[in-house]
C-alpha positions in Angstrom: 3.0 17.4 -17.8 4.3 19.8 -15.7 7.4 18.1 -13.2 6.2 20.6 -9.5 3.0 18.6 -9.9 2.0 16.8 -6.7 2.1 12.8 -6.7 -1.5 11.0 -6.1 -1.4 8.5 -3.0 -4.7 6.7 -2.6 -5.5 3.8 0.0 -8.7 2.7 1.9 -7.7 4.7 5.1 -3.9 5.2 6.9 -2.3 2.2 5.8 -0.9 4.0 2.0 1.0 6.7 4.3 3.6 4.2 5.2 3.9 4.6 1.2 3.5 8.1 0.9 6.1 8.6 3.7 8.9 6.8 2.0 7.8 8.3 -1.2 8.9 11.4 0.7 12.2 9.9 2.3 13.4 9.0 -1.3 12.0 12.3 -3.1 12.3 15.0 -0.7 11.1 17.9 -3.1 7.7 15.9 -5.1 4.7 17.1 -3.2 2.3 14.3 -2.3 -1.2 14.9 -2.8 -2.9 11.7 -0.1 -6.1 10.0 -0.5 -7.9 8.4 1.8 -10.9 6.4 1.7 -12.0 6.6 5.1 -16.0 6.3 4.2 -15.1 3.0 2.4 -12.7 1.0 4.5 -11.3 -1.4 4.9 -11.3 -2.2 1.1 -10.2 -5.9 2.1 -14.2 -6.8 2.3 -15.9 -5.2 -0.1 -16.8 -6.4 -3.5 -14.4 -7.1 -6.4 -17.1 -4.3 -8.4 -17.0 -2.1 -5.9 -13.2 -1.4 -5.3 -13.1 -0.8 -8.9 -16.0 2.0 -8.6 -14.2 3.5 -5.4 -10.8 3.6 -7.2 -11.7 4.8 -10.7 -13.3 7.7 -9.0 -10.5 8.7 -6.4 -8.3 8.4 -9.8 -10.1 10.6 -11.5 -10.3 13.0 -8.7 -6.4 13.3 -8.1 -6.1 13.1 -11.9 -8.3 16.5 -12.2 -6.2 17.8 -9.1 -3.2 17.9 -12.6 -1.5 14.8 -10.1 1.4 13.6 -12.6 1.3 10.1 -11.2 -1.2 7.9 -9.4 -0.2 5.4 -6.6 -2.1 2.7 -5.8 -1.2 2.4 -2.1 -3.1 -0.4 -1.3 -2.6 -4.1 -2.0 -6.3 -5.0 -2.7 -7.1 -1.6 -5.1 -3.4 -2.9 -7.1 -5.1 -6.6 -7.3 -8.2 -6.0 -8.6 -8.2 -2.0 -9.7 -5.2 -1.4 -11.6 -6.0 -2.5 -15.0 -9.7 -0.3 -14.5 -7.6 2.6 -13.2 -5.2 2.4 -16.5 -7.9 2.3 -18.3 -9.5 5.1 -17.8 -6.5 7.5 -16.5 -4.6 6.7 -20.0 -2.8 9.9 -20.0 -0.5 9.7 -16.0 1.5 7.1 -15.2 0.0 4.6 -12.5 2.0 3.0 -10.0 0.3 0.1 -8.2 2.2 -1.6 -5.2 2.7 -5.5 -6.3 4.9 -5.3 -8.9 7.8 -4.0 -7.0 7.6 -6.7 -5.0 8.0 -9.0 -7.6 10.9 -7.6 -9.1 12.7 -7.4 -5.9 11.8 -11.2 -5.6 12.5 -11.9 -8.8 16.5 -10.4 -8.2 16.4 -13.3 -4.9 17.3 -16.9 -4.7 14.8 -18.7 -6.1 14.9 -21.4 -4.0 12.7 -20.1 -1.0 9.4 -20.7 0.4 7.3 -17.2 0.5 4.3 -16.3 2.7 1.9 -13.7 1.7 -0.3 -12.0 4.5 -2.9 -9.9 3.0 -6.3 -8.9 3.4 -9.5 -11.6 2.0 -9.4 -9.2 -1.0 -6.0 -9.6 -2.4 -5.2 -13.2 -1.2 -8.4 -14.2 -3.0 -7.6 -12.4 -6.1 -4.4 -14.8 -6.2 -2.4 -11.9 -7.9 1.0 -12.5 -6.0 0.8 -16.3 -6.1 0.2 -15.8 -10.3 2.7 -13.6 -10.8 5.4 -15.1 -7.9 5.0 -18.7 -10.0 5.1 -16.6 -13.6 9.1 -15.9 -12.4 9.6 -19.4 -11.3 7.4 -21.9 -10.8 10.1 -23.9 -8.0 9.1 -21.0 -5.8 6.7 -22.2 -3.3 4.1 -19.9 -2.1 1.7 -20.1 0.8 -1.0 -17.5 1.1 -2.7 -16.6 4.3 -6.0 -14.0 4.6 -5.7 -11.9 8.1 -9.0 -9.9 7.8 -8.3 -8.6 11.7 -5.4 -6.5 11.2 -6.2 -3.3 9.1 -8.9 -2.9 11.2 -6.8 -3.4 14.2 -4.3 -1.0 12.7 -7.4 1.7 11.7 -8.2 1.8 14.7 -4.7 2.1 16.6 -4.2 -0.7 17.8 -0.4 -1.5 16.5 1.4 -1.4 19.4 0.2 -3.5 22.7 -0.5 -6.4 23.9 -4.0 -6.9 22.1 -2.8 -6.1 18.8 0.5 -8.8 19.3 -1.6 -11.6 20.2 -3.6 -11.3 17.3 -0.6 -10.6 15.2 1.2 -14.2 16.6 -1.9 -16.3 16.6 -2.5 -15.3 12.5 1.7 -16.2 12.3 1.8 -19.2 14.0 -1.5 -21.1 11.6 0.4 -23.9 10.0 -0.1 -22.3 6.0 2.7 -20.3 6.8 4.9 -23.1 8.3 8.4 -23.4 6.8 8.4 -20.0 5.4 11.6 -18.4 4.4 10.4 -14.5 3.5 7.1 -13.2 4.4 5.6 -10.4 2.1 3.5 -8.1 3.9 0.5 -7.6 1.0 -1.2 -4.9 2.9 0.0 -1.1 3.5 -1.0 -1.0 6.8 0.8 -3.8 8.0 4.7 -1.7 8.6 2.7 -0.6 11.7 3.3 -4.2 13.4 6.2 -5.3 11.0 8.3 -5.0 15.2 5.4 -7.4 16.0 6.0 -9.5 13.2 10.1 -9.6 12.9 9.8 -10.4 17.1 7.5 -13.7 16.2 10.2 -14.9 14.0 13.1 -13.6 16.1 14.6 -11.7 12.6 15.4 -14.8 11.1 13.3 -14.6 7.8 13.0 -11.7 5.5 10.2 -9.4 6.0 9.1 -8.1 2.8 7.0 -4.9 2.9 6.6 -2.6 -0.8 6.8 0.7 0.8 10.7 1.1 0.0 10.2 -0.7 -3.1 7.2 1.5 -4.6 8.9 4.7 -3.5 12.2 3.1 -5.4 10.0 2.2 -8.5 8.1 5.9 -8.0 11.4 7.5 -8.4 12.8 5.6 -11.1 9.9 6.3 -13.5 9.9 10.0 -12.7 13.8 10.2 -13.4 13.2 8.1 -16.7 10.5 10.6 -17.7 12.3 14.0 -16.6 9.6 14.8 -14.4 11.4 15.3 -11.3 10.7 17.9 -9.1 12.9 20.4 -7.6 10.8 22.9 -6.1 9.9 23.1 -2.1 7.4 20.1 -1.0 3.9 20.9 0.1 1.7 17.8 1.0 -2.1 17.9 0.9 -4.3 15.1 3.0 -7.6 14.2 2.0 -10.7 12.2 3.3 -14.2 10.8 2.1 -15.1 11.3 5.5 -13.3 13.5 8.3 -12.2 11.3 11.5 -10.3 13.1 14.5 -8.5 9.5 15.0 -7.2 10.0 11.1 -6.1 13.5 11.7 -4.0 12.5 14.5 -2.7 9.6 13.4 -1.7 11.0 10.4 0.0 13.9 12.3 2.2 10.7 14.3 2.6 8.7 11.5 3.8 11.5 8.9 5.6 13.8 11.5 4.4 16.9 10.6 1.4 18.8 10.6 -1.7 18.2 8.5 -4.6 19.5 7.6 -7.4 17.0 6.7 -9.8 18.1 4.1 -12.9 16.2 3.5 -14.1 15.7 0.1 -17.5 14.8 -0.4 -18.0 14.5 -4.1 -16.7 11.1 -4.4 -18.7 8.2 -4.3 
């Protein structure tokens, strides 16, 4: 495997760049080679069957693009993708975002009560409440499906007055009463983590994988001597071109980009 090969990024729509961006902060010189789904989102709703059909073939896509590593950059992909991803991409190393979380949590005090905000397709898959209780069972985990907000986020809404009354009125349903950490199982949702840290006036932890995937991301490429030292050149790619995309991208990312569309995935 050759070490200047890009890094694959994949996620439903603009929520994985808030992974492929600290992917970046942490390893300046790894070009990033982003995926975006934007004919299939929100992945949150679809079927279990058909996530696993979208993400085998973006994988195999970024995989023939000689990608040295996959990221999963979305919550609901990682729940119910990553083992069909593994399987059939046996020769890259695949990333997925959940289990950094749970080895950050599982270097905490145990004694906390942990809220999970995700989309209907990772809270239903129960993934973080199995594998939070498989580190200690004491922990107690409360799980809370807010369907709204990547669509919200999609669609720019992340920093008014529209997008913090739906962000409080999902925080303030009694499932997540008592919490002390909230993990933030969904990409998109570092967009309205200043929405979420001013609900609970910064007094719990607000857990969200991006540091902790770009941590993981650099660790295994260290390990494997497959660090990069050349100059960085990103790529951005779509299932289906949006202007709104493009420019949030642009914001988002801080630099130019120049979205391709890719239509041979399906």
């Amino acid at each position: 495997m050759n070490k200047d090969n890009p890094i694959g990024v994949f996620d439903s729509g603009i929520g994985g760049l808030t992974v492929a961006k600290a992917i970046r902060s942490y390893l300046p010189n790894e070009s990033l080679l982003y995926f975006g789904d934007t004919k299939h989102l929100p992945y949150g709703e679809k079927s279990v069957q058909s996530i696993q059909k979208f993400s085998k073939n973006i994988a195999v896509f970024l995989q023939q693009q000689k990608c040295k590593m996959i990221v999963i950059a979305c919550n609901t992909a990682s729940s119910v993708a990553y083992e069909t991803i593994k399987n059939k991409c046996k020769d890259i190393e695949i990333v997925n975002v959940i289990d950094p979380i749970i080895k950050h949590i599982s270097n905490c005090d145990h004694h906390h009560t942990i809220g999970i905000i995700g989309t209907k397709g990772t809270i239903n898959s129960g993934i973080y409440h199995q594998k939070i209780k498989s580190i200690n069972q004491n922990i107690n985990v409360k799980s809370l499906a807010t369907p709204i907000l990547a669509a919200m986020i999609e669609g720019g809404f992340f920093k008014d007055k529209i997008s913090q009354t739906i962000v409080h009125n999902y925080l303030k349903d009694p499932v997540l009463k008592g919490i002390n950490k909230l993990i933030l199982a969904c990409t998109h949702y570092p967009l309205i983590q200043e929405l979420i840290k001013d609900y609970y006036s910064n007094e719990i932890e607000i857990i969200d994988s991006a540091t902790y995937v770009a941590k993981h991301v650099k660790d295994i490429l260290k390990d494997k001597k497959l660090l990069s030292q050349q100059i960085a050149r990103h790529r951005f790619v779509v299932s289906d071109y949006t202007n709104s995309f493009e420019e949030s991208a642009k914001i988002f990312f801080g630099e130019d980009i120049n979205l391709e569309e890719v239509n041979s995935i399906h």
